[in-house]
N, C-alpha and C positions, 0 to 999 in steps of 0.2 A: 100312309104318310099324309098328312096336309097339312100346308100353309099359309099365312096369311100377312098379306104388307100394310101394317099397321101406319105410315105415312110413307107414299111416294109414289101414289099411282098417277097423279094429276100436280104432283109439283117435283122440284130438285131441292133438294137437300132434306135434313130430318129424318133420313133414311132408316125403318125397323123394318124386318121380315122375321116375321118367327115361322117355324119347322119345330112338329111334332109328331109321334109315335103314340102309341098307346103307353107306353113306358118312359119315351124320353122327350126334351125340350131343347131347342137348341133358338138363340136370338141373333141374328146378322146384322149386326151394328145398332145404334143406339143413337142418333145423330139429335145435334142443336139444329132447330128447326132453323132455313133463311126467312120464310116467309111467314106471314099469318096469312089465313082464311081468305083474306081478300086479294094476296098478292102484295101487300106491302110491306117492306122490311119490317124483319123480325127481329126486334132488341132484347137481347138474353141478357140486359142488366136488369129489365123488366121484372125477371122470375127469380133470378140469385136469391132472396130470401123466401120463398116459396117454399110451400111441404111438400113433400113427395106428393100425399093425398091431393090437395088443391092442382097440384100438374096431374097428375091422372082424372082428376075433375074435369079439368080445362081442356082434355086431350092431348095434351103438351107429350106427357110420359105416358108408352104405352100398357093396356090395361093388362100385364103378365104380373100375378100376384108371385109365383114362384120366383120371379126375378130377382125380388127385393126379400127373400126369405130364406133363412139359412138351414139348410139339410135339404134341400130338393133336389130334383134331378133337371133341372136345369142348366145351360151353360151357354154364354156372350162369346161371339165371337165378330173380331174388329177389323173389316175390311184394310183402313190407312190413318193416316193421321191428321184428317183433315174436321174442322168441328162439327162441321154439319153428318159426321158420320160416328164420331164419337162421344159427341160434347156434354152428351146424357149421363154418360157411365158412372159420375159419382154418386146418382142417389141407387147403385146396385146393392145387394147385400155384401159385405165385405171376405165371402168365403165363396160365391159364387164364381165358378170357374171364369178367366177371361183368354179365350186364344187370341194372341198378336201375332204380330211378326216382331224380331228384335229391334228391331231400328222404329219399328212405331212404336214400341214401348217407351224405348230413349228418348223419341222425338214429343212424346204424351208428358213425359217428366220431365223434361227441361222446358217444355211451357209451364207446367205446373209450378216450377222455379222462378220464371219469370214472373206469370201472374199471381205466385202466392196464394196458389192452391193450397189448400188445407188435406185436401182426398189425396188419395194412391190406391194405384190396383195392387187390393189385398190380396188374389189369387191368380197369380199371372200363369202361363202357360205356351211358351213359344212353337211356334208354327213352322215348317220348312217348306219350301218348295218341290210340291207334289209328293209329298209325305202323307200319305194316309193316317188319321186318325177317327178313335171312336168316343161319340157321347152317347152313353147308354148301347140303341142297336142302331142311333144313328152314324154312317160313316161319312167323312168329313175328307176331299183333295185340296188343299191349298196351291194357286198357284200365282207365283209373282206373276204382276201385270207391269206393264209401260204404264204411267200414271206422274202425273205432276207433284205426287206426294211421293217418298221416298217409300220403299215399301211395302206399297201397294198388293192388295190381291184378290183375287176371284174366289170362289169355292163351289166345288162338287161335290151334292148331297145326294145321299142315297139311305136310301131304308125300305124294307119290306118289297124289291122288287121295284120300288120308282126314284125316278129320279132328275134333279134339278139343279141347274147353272146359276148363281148366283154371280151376276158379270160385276157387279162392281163397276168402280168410276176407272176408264182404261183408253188407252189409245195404242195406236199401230206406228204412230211417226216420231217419238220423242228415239232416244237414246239407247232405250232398253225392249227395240224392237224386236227382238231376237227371241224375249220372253215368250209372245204370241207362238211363234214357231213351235216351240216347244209343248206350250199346252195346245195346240192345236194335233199335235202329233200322242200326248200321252191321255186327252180326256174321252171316257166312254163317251161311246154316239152309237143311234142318236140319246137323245135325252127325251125326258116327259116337258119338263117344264125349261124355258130359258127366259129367266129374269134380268129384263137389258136395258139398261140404264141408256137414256136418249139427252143426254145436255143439251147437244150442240143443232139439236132435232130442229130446222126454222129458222136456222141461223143464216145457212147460206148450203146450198149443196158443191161451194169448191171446194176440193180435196184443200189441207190447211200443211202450211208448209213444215218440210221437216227442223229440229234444231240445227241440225248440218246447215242447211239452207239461211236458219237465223246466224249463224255462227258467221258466213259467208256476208250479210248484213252489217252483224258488228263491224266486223273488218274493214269493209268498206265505209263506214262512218267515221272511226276510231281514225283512217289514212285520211280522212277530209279535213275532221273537224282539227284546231287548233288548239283549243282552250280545254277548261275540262270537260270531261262526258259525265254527267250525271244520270243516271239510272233506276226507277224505280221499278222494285222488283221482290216478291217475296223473299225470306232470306232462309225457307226451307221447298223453295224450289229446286233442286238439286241439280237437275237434267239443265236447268235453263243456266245456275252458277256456275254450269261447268262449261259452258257453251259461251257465257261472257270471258272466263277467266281463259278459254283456249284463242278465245280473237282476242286478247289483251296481251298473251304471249307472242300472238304473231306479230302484233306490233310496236312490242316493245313497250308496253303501256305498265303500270304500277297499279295492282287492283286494289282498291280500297274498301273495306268494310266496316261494320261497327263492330261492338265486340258481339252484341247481341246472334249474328249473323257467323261470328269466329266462332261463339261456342258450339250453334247447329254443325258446322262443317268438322269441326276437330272430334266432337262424337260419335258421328255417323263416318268420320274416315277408320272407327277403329274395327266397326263390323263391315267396313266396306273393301277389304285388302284392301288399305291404301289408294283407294282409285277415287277420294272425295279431296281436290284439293282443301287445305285449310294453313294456316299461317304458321309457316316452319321455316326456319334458317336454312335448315338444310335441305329440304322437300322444295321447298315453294317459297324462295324469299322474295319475290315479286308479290306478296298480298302482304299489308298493310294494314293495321288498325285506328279506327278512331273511338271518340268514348265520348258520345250524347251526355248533354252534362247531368237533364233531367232521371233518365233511366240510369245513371252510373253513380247520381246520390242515393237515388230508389233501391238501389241492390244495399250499397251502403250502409241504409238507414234500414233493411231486413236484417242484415249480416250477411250479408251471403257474397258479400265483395272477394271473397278469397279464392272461393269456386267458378266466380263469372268475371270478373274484374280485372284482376289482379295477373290469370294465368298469360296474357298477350300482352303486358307491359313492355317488353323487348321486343313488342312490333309495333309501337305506337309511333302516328304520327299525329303530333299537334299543329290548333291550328295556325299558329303561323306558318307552318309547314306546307299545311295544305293550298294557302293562295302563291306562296312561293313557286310549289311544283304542280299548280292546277293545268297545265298543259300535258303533263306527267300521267294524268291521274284517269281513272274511271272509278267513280266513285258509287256505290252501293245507298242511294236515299229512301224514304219514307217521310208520310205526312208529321208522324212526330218529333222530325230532328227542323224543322222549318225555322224554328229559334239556334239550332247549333251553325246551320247552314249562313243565317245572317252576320253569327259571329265570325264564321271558318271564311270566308268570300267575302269581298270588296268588289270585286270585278266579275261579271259572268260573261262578258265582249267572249267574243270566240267560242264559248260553248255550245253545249248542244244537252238536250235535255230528254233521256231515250224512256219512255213509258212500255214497262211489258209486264201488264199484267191483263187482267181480262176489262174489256171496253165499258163494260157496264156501269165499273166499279167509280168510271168517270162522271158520270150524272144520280144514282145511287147511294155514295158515299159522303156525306157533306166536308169529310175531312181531306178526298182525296180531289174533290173538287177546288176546295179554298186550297190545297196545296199546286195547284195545277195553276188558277190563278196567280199566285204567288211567283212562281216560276215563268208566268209568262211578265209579270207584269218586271220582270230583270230583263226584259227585251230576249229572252232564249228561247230558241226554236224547241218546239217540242214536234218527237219521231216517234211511232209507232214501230216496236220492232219483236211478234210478240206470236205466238201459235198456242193454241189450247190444249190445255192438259185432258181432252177425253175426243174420243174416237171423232172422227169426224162421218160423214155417211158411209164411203166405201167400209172403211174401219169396222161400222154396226155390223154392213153387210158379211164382214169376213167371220165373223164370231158368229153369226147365225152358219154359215157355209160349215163352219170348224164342229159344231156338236151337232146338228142334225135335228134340231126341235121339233117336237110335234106339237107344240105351243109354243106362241113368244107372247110374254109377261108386260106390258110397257113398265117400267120402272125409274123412277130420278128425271122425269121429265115434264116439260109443262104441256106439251106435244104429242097424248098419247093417244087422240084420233087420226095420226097420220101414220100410225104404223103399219094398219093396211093396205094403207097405198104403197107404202115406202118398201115395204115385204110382201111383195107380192109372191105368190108360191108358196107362204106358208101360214100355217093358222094364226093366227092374232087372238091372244083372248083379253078383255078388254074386263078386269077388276075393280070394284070400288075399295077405299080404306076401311081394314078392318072385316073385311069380307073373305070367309074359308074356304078354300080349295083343295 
């Protein structure tokens, strides 16, 4: 068996690993690069009209000719549904197997519904939690991870007598810790190789709070503040929506969303036994809908208003609604409603302005920054209330304790000469991209 990480030994995101046999192929995610070459944001509006050929020129797409070719023994398989791990996939060949998990598949097409993607995985293939399967003589363990994407997963590969952890983007503190437990108790150990993604590698070595702990935050802001809570915050964060909407219950508060945000949660409640709140009369009539005027002509003007639009009309709240009951409210924002926001408010006295997503994204993003000014410049305190979707250090170290490596991989990190200091006791092997093991 060998391998090779075709981008991700010295940055995060862009994520490929291919695994190969003498007879079979197997590709572990497919991502949209963050970065170029030097570290500077990567703009994937840049390549959208790009060949195939010209990104595999560019090193953009990795150089697996059977990827992109129909009858091979090849097959893609898709950690979560976050872009920098799968944003590649549509230039595959359209018969080429894709393992997901269900809800990343959902969650793959209903962005392709929004952004009016043209592609769809032609050869899907669902995944189960610690369900064994085979490509070719390679064997394949899926297991859910805790992760900021719904979804999320690991995988154990094995062929020919070796074998390797593919950790995937994960963490020990979110909501869905219980998952670790499990594959820590079902995965062969030790292992040959453990491929371990290091995000947060540099960032800080304090343990990073749990969402219980955020949730506990909410609450205590939601009891302070007067006016409304505005919140920005992914709207396929799942762990983290469930964690506002639980401190919104304790305090009697009316969660507000756009529809954008209603479609993610009313999808993913249908493979999730009911456990994703999303806007129901009967379930959940404390979440509430609003309807961005720009994104709700844009659906409109696709056709697609019927599917995205139209289904949460009988939870709308317009705005004159919204300044009337903004004491009421905790409200669901994003840099692209900044014009709905000046419609929907008159007043923001009394608010309070809760930022949870990752810190970076505040000097990084030009949009999230002119939105942040924005909001300051209505006199509104902005709050930080916010924990990482991937392991923090102890978290690494548990998942090395859990398989038993006789190699650790650095993987999805910018931080990959600090892994043997950071893992002491076990071998470090230090890959360039593109390079066979």
């Amino acid at each position: 068996m060998n391998f090779t990480i075709h981008r991700g030994t010295k940055e995060i995101g862009g994520t490929c690993v291919e695994v190969w046999t003498d007879t079979s192929r197997i590709v572990i995610d497919l991502g949209m690069p963050l970065v170029n070459p030097d570290k500077t944001p990567f703009d994937s509006n840049e390549i959208k009209s790009q060949s195939r050929d010209k990104l595999m020129r560019d090193g953009i797409l990795p150089d697996i000719p059977s990827l992109y070719q129909g009858g091979s023994n090849t097959a893609l398989l898709i950690s979560h549904s976050h872009q920098d791990h799968y944003g590649l996939m549509k230039h595959i060949h359209p018969s080429c197997p894709v393992y997901l998990g269900v809800g990343t598949k959902l969650l793959i097409e209903l962005t392709n519904t929004f952004l009016d993607n043209k592609w769809a995985i032609g050869n899907a293939k669902h995944i189960k939690n610690g369900k064994k399967f085979k490509v070719g003589d390679i064997e394949i363990t899926p297991y859910l991870m805790d992760h900021s994407a719904f979804d999320a997963y690991a995988f154990l590969i094995e062929a020919n007598g070796k074998s390797l952890v593919y950790s995937g983007d994960f963490r020990i503190h979110g909501r869905k810790s219980g998952q670790f437990e499990f594959f820590c108790s079902d995965v062969k150990k030790p292992v040959d190789y453990l491929l371990l993604e290091g995000s947060t590698i540099g960032r800080t070595d304090k343990p990073f709070p749990t969402e219980e702990e955020l949730e506990e935050q909410f609450v205590k802001t939601f009891k302070q503040v007067k006016g409304i809570n505005l919140i920005f915050v992914s709207g396929q964060n799942i762990d983290r929506i469930k964690t506002i909407y639980k401190a919104c219950r304790r305090c009697n508060k009316i969660f507000l969303i756009d529809f954008y945000t209603a479609n993610v949660l009313k999808t993913l409640n249908k493979k999730a036994d009911n456990t994703v709140p999303f806007p129901s009369r009967e379930t959940y009539p404390d979440i509430r809908v609003y309807y961005p005027k720009r994104l709700t002509e844009r659906m409109i003007k696709l056709g697609k208003d019927a599917e995205t639009v139209y289904p949460f009309k009988h939870h709308k709240i317009g705005k004159d609604e919204i300044e009337k009951m903004a004491g009421q409210l905790v409200m669901i924002v994003r840099p692209a409603i900044q014009n709905d926001l000046e419609r929907y408010l008159r007043t923001y006295d009394n608010g309070c302005f809760i930022y949870s997503m990752w810190h970076g994204y505040k000097t990084q993003q030009a949009g999230t920054k002119k939105f942040l000014e924005f909001i300051q410049s209505k006199g509104m305190p902005v709050k930080d209330i916010h924990t990482s979707g991937h392991a923090d250090l102890s978290g690494l170290k548990r998942m090395a304790k859990a398989v038993k490596p006789k190699h650790i991989v650095p993987i999805h990190t910018f931080e990959a000469k600090s892994y043997a200091e950071l893992f002491d006791g076990y071998k470090v092997m230090f890959v360039n991209d593109r390079e066979i093991v």
